[in-house]
C-alpha positions in Angstrom: -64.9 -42.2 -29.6 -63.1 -44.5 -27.4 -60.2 -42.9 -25.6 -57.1 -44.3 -24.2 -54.7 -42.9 -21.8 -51.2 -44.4 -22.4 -49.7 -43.0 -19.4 -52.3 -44.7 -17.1 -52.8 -47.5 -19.6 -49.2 -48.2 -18.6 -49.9 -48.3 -14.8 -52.7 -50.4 -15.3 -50.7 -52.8 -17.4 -47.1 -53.0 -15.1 -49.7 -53.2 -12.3 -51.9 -56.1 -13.4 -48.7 -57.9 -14.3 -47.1 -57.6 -10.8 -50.3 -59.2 -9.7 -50.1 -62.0 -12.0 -46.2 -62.3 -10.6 -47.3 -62.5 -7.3 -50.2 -64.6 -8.3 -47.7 -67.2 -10.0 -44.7 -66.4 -8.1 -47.7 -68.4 -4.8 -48.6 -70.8 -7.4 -45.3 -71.9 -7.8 -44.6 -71.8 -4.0 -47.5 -73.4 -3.3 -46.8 -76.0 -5.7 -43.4 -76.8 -4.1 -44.6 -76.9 -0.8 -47.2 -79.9 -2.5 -44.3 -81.8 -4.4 -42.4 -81.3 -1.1 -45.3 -83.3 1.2 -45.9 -85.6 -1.6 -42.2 -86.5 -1.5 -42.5 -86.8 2.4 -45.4 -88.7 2.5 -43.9 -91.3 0.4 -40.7 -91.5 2.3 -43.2 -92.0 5.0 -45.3 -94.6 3.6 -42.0 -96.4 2.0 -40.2 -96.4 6.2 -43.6 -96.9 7.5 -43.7 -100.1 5.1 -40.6 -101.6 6.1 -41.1 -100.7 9.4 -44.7 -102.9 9.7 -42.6 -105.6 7.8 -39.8 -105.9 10.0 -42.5 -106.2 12.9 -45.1 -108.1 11.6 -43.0 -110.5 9.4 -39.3 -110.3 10.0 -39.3 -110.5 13.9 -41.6 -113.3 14.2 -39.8 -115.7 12.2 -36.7 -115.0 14.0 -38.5 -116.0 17.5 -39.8 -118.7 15.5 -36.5 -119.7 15.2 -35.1 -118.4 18.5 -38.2 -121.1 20.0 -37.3 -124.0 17.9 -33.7 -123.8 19.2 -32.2 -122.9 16.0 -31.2 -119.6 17.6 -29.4 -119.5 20.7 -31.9 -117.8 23.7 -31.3 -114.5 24.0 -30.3 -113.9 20.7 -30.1 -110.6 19.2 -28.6 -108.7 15.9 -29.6 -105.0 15.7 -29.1 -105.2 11.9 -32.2 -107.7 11.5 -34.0 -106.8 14.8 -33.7 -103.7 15.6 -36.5 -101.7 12.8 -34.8 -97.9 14.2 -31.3 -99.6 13.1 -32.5 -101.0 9.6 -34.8 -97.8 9.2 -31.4 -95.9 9.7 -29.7 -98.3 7.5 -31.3 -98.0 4.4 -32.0 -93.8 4.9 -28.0 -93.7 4.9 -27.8 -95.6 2.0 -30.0 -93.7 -0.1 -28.8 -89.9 1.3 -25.6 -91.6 0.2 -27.1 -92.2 -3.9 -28.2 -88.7 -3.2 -24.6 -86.7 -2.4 -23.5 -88.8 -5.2 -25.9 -87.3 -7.3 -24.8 -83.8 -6.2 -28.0 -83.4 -4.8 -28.7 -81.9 -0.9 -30.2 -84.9 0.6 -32.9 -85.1 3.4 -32.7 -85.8 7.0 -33.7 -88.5 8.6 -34.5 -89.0 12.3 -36.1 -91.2 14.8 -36.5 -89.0 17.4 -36.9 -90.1 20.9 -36.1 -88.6 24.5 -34.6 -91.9 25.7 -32.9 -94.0 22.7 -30.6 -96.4 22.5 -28.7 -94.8 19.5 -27.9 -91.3 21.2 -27.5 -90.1 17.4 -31.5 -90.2 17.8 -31.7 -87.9 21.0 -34.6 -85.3 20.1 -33.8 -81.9 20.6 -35.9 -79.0 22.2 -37.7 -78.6 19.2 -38.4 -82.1 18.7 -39.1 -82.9 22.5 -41.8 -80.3 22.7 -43.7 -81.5 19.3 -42.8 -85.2 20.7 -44.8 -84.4 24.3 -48.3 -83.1 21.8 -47.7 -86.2 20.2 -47.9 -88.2 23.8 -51.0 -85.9 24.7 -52.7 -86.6 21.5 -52.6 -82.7 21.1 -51.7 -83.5 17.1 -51.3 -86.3 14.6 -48.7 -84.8 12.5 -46.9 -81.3 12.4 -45.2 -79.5 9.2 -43.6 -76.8 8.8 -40.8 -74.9 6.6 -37.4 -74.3 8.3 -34.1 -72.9 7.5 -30.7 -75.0 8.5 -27.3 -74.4 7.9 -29.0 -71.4 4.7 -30.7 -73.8 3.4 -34.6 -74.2 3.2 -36.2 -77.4 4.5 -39.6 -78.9 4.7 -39.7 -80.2 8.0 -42.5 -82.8 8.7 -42.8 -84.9 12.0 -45.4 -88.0 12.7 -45.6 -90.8 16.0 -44.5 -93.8 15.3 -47.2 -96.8 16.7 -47.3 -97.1 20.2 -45.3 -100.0 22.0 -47.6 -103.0 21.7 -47.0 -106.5 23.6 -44.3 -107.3 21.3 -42.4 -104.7 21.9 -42.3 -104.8 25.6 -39.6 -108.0 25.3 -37.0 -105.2 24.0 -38.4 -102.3 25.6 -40.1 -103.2 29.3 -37.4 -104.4 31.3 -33.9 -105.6 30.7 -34.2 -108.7 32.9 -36.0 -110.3 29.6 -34.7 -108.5 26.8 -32.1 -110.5 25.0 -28.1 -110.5 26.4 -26.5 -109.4 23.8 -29.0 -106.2 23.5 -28.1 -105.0 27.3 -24.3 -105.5 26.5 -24.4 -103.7 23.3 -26.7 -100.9 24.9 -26.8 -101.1 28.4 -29.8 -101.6 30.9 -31.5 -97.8 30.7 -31.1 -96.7 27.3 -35.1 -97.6 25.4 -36.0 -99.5 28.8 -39.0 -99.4 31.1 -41.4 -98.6 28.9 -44.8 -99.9 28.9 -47.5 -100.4 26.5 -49.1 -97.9 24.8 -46.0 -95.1 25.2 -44.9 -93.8 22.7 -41.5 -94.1 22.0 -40.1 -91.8 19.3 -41.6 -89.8 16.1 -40.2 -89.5 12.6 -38.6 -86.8 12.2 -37.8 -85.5 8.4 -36.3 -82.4 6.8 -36.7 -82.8 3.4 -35.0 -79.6 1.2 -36.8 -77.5 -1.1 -33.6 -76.5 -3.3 -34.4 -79.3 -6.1 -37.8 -79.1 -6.0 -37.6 -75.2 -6.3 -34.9 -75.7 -9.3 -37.9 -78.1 -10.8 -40.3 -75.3 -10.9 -38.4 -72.0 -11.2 -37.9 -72.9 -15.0 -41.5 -73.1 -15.7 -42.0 -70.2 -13.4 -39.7 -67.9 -15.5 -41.3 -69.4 -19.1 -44.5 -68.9 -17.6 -43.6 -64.6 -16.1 -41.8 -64.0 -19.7 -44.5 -65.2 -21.4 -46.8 -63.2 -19.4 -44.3 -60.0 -20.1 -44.8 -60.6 -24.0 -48.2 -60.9 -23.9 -48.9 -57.7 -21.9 -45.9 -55.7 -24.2 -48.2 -57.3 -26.8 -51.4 -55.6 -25.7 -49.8 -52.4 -25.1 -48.6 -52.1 -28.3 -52.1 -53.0 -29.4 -53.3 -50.1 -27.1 -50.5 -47.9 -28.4 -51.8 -48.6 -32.2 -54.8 -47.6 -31.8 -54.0 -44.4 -29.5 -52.0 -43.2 -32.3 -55.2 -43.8 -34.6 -57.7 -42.3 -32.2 -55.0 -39.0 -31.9 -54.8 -39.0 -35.7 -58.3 -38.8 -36.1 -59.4 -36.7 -33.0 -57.0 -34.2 -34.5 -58.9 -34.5 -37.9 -62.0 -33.8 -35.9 -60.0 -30.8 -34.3 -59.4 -29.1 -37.5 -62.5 -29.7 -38.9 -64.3 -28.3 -35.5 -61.8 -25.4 -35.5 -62.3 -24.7 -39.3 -66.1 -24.9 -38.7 -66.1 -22.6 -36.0 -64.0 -19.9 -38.4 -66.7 -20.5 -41.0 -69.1 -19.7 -38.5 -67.3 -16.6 -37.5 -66.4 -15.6 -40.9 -70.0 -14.2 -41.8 -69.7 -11.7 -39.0 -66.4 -10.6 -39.5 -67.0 -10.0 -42.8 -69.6 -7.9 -41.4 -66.9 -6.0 -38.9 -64.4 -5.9 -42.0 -67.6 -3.4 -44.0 -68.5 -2.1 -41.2 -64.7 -0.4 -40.4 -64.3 0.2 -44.5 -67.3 2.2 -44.4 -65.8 5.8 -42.9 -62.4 5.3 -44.6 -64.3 4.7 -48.1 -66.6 7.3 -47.2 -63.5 9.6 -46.3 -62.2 8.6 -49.9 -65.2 9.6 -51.3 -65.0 13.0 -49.4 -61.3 13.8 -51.1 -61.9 12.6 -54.6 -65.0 14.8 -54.3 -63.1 17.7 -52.9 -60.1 17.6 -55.6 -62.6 17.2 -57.8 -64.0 20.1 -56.8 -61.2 22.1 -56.6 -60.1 21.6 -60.2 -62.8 22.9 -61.4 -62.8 25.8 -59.5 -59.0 26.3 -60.6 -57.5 25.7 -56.8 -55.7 22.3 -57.0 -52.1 23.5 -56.5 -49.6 20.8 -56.3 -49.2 21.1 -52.2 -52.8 20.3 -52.4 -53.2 17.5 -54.6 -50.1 16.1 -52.3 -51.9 16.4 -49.6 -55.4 14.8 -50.8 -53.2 11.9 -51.9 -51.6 11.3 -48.3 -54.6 11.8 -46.5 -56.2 8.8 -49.6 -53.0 6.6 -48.4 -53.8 7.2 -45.1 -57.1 5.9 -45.8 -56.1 2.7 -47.8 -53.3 2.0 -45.5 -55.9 1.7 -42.6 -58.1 -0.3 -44.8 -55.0 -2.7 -46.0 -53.9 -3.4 -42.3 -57.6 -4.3 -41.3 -57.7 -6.9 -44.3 -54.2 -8.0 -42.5 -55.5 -8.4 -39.4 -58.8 -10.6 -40.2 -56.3 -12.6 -42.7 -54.2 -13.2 -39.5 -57.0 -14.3 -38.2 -57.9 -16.8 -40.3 -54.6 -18.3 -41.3 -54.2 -22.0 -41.0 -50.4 -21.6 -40.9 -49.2 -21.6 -37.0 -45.3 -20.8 -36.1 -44.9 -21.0 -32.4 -44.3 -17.5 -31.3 -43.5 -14.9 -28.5 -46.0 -12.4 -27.5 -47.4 -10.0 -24.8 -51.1 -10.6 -23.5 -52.3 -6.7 -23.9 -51.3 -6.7 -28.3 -53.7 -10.4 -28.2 -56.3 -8.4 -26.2 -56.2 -5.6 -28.5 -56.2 -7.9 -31.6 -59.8 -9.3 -29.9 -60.8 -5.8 -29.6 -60.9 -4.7 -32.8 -61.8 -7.5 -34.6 -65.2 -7.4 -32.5 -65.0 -3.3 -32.5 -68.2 -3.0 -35.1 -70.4 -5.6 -33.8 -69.2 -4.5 -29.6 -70.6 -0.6 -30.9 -73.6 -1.5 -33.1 -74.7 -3.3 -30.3 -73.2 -0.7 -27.2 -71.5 -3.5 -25.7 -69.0 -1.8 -23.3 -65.6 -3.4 -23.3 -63.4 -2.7 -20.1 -59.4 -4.0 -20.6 -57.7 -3.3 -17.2 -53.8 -4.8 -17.7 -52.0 -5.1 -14.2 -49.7 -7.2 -15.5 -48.7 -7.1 -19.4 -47.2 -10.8 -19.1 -45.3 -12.7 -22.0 -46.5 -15.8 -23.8 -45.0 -18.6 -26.0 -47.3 -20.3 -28.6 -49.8 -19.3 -30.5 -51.1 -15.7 -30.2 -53.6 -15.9 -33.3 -55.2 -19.1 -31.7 -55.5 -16.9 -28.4 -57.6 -14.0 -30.0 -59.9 -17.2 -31.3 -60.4 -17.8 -27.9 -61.5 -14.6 -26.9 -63.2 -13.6 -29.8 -65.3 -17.1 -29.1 -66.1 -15.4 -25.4 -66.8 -12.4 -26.2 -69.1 -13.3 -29.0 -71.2 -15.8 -26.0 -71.6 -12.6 -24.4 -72.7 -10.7 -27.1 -75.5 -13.4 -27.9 -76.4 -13.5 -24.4 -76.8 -10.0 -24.2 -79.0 -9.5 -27.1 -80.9 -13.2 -26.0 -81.9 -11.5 -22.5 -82.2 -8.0 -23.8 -79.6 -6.9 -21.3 -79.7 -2.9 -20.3 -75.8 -1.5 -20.1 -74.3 -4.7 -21.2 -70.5 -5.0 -20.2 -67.2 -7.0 -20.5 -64.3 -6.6 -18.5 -61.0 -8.6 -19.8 -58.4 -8.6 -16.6 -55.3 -10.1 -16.8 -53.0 -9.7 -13.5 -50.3 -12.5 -12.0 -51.5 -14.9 -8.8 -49.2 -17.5 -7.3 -46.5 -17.6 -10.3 -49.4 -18.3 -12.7 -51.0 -15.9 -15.1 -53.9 -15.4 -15.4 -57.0 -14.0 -17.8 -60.5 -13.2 -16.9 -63.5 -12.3 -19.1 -66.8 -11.3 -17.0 -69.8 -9.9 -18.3 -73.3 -9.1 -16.4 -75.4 -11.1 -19.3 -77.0 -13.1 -15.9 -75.2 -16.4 -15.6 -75.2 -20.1 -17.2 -78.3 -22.1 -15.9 -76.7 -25.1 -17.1 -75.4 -27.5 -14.2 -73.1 -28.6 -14.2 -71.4 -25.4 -15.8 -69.0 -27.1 -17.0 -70.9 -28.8 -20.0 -70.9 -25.6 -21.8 -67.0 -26.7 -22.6 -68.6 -30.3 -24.6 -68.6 -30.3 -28.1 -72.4 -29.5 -29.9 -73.3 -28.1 -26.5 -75.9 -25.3 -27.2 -78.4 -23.5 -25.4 -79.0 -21.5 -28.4 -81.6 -21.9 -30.8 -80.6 -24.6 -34.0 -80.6 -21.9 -36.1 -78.1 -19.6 -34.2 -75.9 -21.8 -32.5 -73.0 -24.7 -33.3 -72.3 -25.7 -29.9 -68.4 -25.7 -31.0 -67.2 -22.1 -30.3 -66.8 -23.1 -26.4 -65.2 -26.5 -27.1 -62.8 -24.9 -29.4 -61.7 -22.0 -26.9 -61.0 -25.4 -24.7 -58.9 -27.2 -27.0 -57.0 -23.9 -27.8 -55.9 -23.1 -24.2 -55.5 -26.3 -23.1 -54.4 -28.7 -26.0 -52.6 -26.5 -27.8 -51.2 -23.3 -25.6 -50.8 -26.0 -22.7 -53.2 -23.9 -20.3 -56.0 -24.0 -18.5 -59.7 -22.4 -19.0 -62.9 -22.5 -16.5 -66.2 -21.2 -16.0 -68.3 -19.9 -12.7 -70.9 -18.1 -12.5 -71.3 -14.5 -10.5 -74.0 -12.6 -9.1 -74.7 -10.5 -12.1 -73.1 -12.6 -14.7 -70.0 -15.7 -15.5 -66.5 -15.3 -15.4 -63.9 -17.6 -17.9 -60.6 -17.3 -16.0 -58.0 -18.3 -18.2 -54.4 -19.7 -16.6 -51.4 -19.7 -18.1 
């Protein structure tokens, strides 16, 4: 039958789901980290764009027009010349739709270590990934940073070296345009030479609304989880409660069984103590009989023939009582002493321990107290002690003997049966406790007397029973 364990079923379950948390919770992150660079790269692509434009298109028609005379020489305008300016330009604008928006907006650098804008001075952190840059260490770094509480993904990438082109505004300010020296001056952006590179892009972009895009789906997708695992436990919990009900159908029926089995030979023990009282009510019906007829029954005497009968039937009442006990299927939790349970085993094995001169040793060093169910407990032993018995006759065993202990060890109490019937071959011992488990022949044996001593100790008298063997025989040791 399968089994289930709610308790660890639990664990399994708040465990597996913590994994799937974590599992989602670096989905999600993950995710957000991609959305992040995707964003980046196109803010990338979208400055690199206008950036190539203003080069390639924009600045040549203006010293087109600067050639053809339609400019004045020297002519410069940072707003239609200068890419870092326009770059700037339009960034600003759109960080401005963002605040509007209420939403954080991203950063936007061109870092350099000598510009003309000093809002574009790189700092520590940007000079040192700016020099890798210039020693072609890396092509691009990313990272995630923190500024100001609030999580950014930073991402930095060289602009294109200075070309030919670039060296008119750039190289020396003897031929840059007039109007760029006055606005700047004659070191700022100067004396560089082709092939430097001048400044990186440098972008923080933040996570906050691209986390608030995902952390909705990330708590649908957790709860959902959550039901479907509360869903499967109940499932597991349905049929536990099935499994229960009908393991403790198979109990009862195993425990029922095994008093069947038993009944046969207590039957036997229940004639075999009725036989001297009945006899001894035999011997005084006889003897009043007798003393009728010879005149002599006085009244003292008939009174005393019927006490001594009492006697005798009151004996044989309270050993019906006791194998009724024995048997009863009703079970009030109770309070008892160890040595009565012991005594109850005793005599309810008395005739079959004598026919076969089984010697039964009881040593009490400690007469402890119990709470549960003492009839259950005499089942128990009466299971032992009947092993034994089989053993003993099995191997023919000379001076066979069982010795019932019960003493305290380390707060715990505790019970031991041993005999010297030789020991259990089986390995590992501990089989002998499985249901159906026999080494008796078919015709002697149910295999269910040890499994139901099991399930009385530890099921339902919450204690604990195991088996070892000694030199001349096996203990049970019982705890409590």
């Amino acid at each position: 039958m399968f089994k289930i364990n709610l308790r660890i079923s639990a664990i399994l379950l708040i465990m597996l789901y913590l994994i799937m948390v974590g599992f989602f919770y670096n989905f999600y992150q993950h995710l957000v980290v991609k959305d992040a660079k995707q964003e980046v790269v196109n803010i990338l692509n979208t400055t690199k764009t206008i950036r190539k434009y203003i080069e390639n298109i924009q600045k040549p028609v203006i010293y087109s027009l600067e050639k053809r005379g339609e400019l004045h020489k020297g002519f410069f305008d940072s707003r239609i010349l200068s890419s870092t300016y326009i770059v700037d330009a339009i960034h600003h604008m759109y960080t401005n739709s963002q605040k509007l928006e209420h939403k954080i907006p991203y950063k936007f650098k061109l870092a350099a270590t000598n510009p003309r804008n000093p809002i574009n001075k790189a700092d520590d952190f940007e000079k040192k990934i700016l020099e890798k840059f210039r020693q072609n260490k890396i092509k691009e770094f990313s990272t995630i940073i923190k500024e100001n509480g609030k999580n950014y993904f930073y991402v930095a990438v060289p602009i294109e070296r200075n070309q030919k082109s670039c060296m008119k505004c750039h190289s020396s300010p003897n031929i840059a345009p007039k109007e760029l020296v006055q606005m700047y001056g004659n070191r700022a952006g100067f004396y560089e030479k082709v092939g430097d590179l001048r400044a990186m892009i440098s972008l923080k972009v933040p996570l906050s609304h691209i986390i608030s895009a995902h952390i909705r789906d990330f708590l649908i997708t957790i709860f959902i989880a959550l039901i479907v695992f509360i869903i499967f436990y109940i499932f597991l919990y349905i049929i536990y409660k099935k499994n229960l009900k009908l393991q403790k159908r198979q109990d009862l029926l195993l425990l029922n069984q095994n008093k069947l089995a038993s009944m046969g030979e207590m039957i036997g023990n229940i004639a075999h103590q009725w036989k001297q009282p009945l006899a001894q009510l035999s011997f005084i019906l006889v003897n009043m009989e007798l003393n009728q007829e010879r005149g002599k029954l006085t009244q003292e005497k008939l009174k005393e023939k019927i006490d001594e009968a009492n006697d005798q039937i009151s004996y044989m009442s309270n050993t019906i009582d006791d194998f009724r006990n024995f048997f009863s299927s009703v079970k009030p939790k109770e309070t008892y002493n160890i040595k009565n349970v012991i005594i109850m085993a005793e005599q309810l094995l008395s005739a079959t321990l004598n026919k076969n001169k089984i010697e039964l040793g009881i040593e009490i060093q400690e007469n402890f107290t119990l709470n549960g169910y003492p009839n259950e407990i005499v089942q128990a032993l009466v299971n032992i002690i009947k092993n034994a018995n089989d053993t003993f006759l099995e191997r023919n065993i000379n001076n066979p003997k069982i010795t019932i202990k019960t003493f305290m060890q380390d707060s715990k109490k505790v019970v031991t049966i041993e005999d010297n019937a030789g020991g259990i071959k089986i390995k590992p011992i501990d089989k002998i406790f499985e249901p159906y488990f026999t080494t008796k022949q078919s015709n002697s044996g149910t295999g269910i007397g040890l499994y139901m001593t099991k399930m009385i100790i530890e099921k339902n008298n919450e204690g604990a029973i195991s088996v070892k063997n000694l030199h001349t025989g096996v203990m049970f040791i019982i705890i409590f």
